[in-house]
C-alpha positions, 0 to 999 in steps of 0.5 A: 591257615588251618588255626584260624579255620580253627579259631573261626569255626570255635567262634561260630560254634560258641555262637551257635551254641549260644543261640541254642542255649537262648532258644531253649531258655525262650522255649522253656519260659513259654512252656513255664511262663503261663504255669507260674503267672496262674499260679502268681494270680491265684496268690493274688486273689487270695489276699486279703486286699483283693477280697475286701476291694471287690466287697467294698466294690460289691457294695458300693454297686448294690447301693446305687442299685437300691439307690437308682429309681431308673430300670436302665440304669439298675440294668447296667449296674447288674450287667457291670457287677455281672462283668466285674464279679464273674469269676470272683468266690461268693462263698467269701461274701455276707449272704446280703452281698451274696443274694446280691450277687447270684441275681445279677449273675442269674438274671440278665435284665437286672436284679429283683425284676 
């Protein structure tokens, strides 16, 4: 009797201790998780595909801009550049794409008005 008491508790303590095991893996990949996925962003916003698709888009945007003869519609492009470029470096851009760029960011109602 006493070695299946025995067996059965070393069952139950291989559990537990399993179970505790995978709740500190849990507990440590929400301490590590969000360190590691800044850091994968960060790599990924350095490359060189990230940097000449947001130019290309950048680009594409001022030349519907200068393109629309509509107010409106130079306002919704500014507010969508305001939108999409809001964190992007302008220090990587030409300095046309740049002044661009910080007039839309700076000016709510639209660029050049």
């Amino acid at each position: 009797m006493k070695e299946i008491l025995g067996f059965i508790g070393g069952v139950i303590l291989v559990i537990v201790l399993i179970l505790a095991v995978d709740y500190t893996g849990l507990m440590w990949n929400s301490f590590i998780g969000p360190k590691r996925e800044n850091v994968r962003r960060e790599i990924f916003e350095e490359t060189k595909s990230y940097n000449q698709g947001m130019k290309q888009d950048l680009v594409k945007y001022l030349h519907e801009y200068n393109m629309s003869k509509d107010p409106e519609e130079k306002k919704a492009i500014s507010a969508t550049v305001r939108h999409q470029m809001s964190d992007y470096n302008e220090m990587k851009l030409s300095p046309e794409l740049r002044s661009f760029l910080t007039r839309c960011r700076s000016e709510q109602d639209g660029y050049g008005h």
